[in-house]
MIVO-529320 format. One record per residue (C-alpha): residue in three letters; x, y, z. Coordinates in pm, whole numbers, plus 50000, padded with zeros to 5 digits. Each point is the difference from the previous one (the first is absolute). Layout:
BEGIN
  type      x      y      z
   Ala      X      Y      Z
...
***
This chain:
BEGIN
  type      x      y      z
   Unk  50444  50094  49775
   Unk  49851  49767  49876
   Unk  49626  49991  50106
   Unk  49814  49676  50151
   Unk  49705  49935  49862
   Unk  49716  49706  50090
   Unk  49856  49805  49692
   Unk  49757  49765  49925
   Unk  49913  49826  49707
   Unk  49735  49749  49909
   Unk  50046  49697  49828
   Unk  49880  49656  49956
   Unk  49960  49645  50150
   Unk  50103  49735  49789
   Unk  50151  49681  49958
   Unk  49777  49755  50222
   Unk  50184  49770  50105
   Unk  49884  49924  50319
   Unk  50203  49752  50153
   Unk  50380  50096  50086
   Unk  50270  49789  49873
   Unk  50215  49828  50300
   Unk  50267  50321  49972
   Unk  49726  50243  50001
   Unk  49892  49791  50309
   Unk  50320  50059  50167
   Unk  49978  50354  49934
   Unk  49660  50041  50154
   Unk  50039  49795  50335
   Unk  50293  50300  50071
   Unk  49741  50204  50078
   Unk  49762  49783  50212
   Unk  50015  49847  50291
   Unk  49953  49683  49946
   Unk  50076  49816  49688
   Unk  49677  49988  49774
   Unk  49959  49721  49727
   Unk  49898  50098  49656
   Unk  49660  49943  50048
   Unk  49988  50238  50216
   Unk  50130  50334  49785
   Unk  49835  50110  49711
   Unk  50264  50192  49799
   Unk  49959  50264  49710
   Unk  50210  50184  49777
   Unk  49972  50385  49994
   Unk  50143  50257  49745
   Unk  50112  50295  50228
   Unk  50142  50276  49778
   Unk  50195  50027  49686
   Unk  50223  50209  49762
   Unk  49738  50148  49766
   Unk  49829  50373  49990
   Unk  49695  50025  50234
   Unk  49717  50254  50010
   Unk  50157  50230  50171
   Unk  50314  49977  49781
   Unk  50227  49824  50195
   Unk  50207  49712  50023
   Unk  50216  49741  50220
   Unk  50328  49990  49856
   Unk  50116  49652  49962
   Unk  50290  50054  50272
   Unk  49705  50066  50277
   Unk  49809  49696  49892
   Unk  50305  49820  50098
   Unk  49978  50180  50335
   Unk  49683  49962  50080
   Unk  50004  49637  49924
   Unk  50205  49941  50299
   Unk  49760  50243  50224
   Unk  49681  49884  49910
   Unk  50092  49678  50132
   Unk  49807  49890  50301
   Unk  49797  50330  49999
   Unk  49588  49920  50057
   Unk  49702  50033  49804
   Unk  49710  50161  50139
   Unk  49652  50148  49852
   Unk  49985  50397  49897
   Unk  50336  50099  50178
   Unk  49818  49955  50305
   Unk  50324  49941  50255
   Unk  49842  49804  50261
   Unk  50097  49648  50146
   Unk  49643  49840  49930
   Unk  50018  50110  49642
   Unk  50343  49831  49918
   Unk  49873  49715  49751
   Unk  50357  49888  49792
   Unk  50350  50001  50023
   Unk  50244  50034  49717
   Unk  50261  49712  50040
   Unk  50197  50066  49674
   Unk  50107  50259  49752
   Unk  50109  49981  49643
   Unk  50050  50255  49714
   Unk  49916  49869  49711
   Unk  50050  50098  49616
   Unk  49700  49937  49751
   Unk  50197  49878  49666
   Unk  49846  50217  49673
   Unk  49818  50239  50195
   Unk  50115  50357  50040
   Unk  49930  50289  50201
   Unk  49836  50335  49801
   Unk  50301  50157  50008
   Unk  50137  49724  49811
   Unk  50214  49839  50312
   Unk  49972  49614  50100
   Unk  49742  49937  50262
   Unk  50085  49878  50328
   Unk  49745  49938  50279
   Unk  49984  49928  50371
   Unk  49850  49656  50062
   Unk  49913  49878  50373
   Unk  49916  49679  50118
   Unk  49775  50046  50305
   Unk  49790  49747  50222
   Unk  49671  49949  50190
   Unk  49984  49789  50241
   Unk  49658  49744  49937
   Unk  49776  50071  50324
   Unk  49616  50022  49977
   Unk  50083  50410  50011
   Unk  50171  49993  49740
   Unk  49781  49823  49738
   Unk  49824  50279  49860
   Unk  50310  50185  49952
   Unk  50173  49676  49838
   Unk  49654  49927  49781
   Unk  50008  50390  49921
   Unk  50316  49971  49883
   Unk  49955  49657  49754
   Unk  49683  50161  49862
   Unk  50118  50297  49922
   Unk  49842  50238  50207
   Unk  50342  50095  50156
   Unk  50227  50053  49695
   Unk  50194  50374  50101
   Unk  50225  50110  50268
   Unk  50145  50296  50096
   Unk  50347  50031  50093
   Unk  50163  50274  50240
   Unk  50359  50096  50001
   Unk  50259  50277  50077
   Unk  50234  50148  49738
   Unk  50265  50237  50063
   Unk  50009  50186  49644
   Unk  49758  50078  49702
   Unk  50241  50056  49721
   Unk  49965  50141  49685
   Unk  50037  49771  49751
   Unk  50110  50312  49759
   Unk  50259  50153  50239
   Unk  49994  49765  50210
   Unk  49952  50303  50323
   Unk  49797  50009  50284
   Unk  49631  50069  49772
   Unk  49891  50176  50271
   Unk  50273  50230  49911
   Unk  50092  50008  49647
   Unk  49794  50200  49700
   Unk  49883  49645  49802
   Unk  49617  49880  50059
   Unk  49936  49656  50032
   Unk  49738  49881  49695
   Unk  50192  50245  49708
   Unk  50240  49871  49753
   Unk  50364  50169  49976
   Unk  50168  49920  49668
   Unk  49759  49714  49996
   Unk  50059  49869  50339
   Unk  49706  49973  50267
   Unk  50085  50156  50341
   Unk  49883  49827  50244
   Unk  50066  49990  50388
   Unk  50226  49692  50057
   Unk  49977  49821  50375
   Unk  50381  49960  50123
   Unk  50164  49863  50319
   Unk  49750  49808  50179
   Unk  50010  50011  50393
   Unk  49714  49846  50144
   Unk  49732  49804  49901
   Unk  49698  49997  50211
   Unk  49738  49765  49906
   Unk  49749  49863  49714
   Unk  49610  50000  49993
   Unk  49716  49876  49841
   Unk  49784  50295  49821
   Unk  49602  49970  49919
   Unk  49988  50238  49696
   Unk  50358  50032  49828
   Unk  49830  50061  49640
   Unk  49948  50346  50109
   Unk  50152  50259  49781
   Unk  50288  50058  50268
   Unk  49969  49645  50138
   Unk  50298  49879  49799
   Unk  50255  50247  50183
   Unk  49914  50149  50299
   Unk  50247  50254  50174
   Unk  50077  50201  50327
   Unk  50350  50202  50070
   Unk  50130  49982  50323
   Unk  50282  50206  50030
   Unk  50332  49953  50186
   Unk  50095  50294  50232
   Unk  50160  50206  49688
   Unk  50363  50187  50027
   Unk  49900  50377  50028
   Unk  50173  50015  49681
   Unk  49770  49812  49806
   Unk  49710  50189  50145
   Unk  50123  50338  49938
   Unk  50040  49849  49632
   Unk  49618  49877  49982
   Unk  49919  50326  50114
   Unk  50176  50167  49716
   Unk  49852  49740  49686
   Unk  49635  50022  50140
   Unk  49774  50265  50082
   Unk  49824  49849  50236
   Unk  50159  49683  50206
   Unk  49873  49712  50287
   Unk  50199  49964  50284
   Unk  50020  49721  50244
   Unk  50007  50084  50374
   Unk  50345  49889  49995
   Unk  50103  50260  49741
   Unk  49782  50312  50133
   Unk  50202  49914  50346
   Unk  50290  50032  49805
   Unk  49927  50269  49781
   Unk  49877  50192  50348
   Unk  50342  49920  50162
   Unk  50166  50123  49710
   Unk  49850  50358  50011
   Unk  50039  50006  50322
   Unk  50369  49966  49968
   Unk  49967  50254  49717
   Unk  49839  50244  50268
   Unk  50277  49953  50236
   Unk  50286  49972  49744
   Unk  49834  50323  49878
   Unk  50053  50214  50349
   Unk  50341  49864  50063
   Unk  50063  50181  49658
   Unk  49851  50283  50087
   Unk  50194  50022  50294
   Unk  50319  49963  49842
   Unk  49991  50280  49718
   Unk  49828  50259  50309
   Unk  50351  49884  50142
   Unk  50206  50027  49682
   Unk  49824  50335  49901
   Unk  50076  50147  50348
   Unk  50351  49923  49972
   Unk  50074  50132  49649
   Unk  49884  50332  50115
   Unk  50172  50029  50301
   Unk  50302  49944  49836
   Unk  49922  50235  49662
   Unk  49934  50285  50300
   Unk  50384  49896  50091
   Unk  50167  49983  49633
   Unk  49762  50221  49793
   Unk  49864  50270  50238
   Unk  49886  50255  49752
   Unk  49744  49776  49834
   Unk  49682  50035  50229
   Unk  49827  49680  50210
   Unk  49675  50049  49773
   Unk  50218  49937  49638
   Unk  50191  49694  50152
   Unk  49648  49860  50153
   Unk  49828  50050  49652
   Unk  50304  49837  49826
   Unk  49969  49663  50206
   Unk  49658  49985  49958
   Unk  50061  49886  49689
   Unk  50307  49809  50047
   Unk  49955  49591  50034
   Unk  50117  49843  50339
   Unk  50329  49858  49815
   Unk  50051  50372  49840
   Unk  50009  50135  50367
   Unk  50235  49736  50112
   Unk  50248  50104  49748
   Unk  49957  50445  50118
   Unk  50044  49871  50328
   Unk  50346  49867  49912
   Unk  50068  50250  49783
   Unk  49970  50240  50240
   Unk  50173  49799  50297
   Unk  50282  49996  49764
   Unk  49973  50333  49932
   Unk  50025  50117  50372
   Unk  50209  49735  50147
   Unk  50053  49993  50402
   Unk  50290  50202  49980
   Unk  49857  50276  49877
   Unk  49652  50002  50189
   Unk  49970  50348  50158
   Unk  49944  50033  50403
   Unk  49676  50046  50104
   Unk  49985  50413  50010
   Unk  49834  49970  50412
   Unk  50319  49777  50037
   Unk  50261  50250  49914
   Unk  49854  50315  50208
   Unk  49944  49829  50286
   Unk  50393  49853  50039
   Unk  50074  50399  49909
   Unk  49789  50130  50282
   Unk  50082  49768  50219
   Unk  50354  50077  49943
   Unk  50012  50385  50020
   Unk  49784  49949  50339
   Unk  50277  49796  50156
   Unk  50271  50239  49890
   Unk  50030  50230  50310
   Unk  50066  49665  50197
   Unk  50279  49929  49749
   Unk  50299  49979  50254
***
């Protein structure tokens, strides 16, 4: 199971460089629809997301930089993850993930980031986002994302699931929740107050539809647990199917139990209904199987006595008919 989970991240604006090269230009105009001329784009490097321990102690692993690089491409920038169509200010036209020589990670690893190029097209709307963004006034974004996994970095389990806490050292080693397998990548937007003490890393789960299995298994670790409406559907469905699973049972051993003592009445007479009912009380459905064998064995067709009405009523019958005997 492996467990989706949304994420964004802030990070920074940088590199102003605000007129794209003739290949970025190429890569732009495949997203308008007409051909626009440098002057016309203002374009501006972003750092998405990168490799190193945030403040909630978690991590992209390199491998899901490199996927999100190819699915943060052409995704759009808007203002405070506001999804409508008037509030869609950039595009990102290019991805790249990029290592920073010398510097390291705090766990000691080589840091990687995310950088996007992104452009603005240069319209009297845009200026103040475009002068914003030269003086400084825009310098974060926040980026949002799916991730199938949070692994361990200890274990390298589900941490939902496994008994290490993300922030402690093991044998010197920091857990921390590390963001595997990419699978969507939604879109990028610029924040107003980022230096906030959670500003840097700012999370929400959003859970897949979870395999009963790994519910029932949540359920067990944690006292107390959140389900989705998803999972209580499921988790409903599945008692229910307990419920019924449960009378079919019920049904069966009435059956089986029925059974074994009509056939102990036929093999073992002397011992009373009342002893053989108090002995399969206590017997298990699979125990009961096995008497009822034993004891079809036991008596075997050949052997099973007429019914006593059966046998009087062929003799009366018989001696009546006598005196017509000819």
């Amino acid at each position: 199971m492996n467990n989706r989970k949304t994420v964004t991240k802030d990070a920074r604006i940088g590199g102003f460089t605000s007129r794209p090269t003739d290949e970025e230009l190429k890569l732009i105009n495949a997203y308008t629809r007409r051909e626009l001329s440098a002057e016309e784009v203002y374009a501006f490097t972003v750092v998405l997301c990168d490799n190193d321990v945030d403040r909630d102690n978690e991590r992209f692993t390199v491998e899901a930089l490199f996927e999100l690089e190819k699915l943060f491409v052409g995704k759009t920038g808007i203002f405070d993850h506001d999804p409508s169509a008037k509030n869609q200010t950039a595009r990102i036209f290019a991805c790249s993930v990029e290592s920073v020589g010398g510097k390291k990670t705090v766990t000691g690893d080589d840091y990687f980031c995310l950088k996007a190029r992104a452009y603005i097209p240069v319209s009297p709307d845009t200026a103040g986002v475009i002068t914003a963004i030269d003086s400084g006034i825009i310098k974060e974004v926040s980026v949002g994302c799916a991730v199938g996994k949070t692994a361990c970095s200890i274990c390298g389990e589900d941490i939902n699931y496994c008994s290490h806490k993300k922030g402690e050292s093991y044998g010197g080693k920091l857990c921390c929740g590390e963001l595997r397998d990419p699978v969507d990548a939604y879109e990028w937007s610029f924040v107003a107050v980022p230096s906030q003490r959670r500003a840097g890393v700012t999370k929400s789960v959003n859970r897949k539809e979870g395999k009963m299995e790994d519910i029932l298994k949540r359920i067990e670790k944690a006292g107390g647990i959140t389900l989705g409406d998803a999972e209580c559907a499921k988790l409903k469905e599945y008692i229910e199917n307990l419920k019924s699973s449960a009378k079919d049972g019920v049904y069966y051993r009435d059956s089986l139990t029925c059974e074994v003592l009509r056939l102990s009445a036929a093999v073992q007479p002397e011992i009373s209904r009342d002893t053989v009912e108090c002995i399969t009380k206590n017997l298990s459905v699979a125990q009961l199987g096995e008497l009822r064998t034993a004891f079809e064995n036991k008596l075997g067709e050949s052997v099973m006595p007429k019914p006593q009405l059966f046998s009087q009523k062929n003799k009366t019958n018989a001696d009546s008919n006598k005196e017509f005997s000819i």
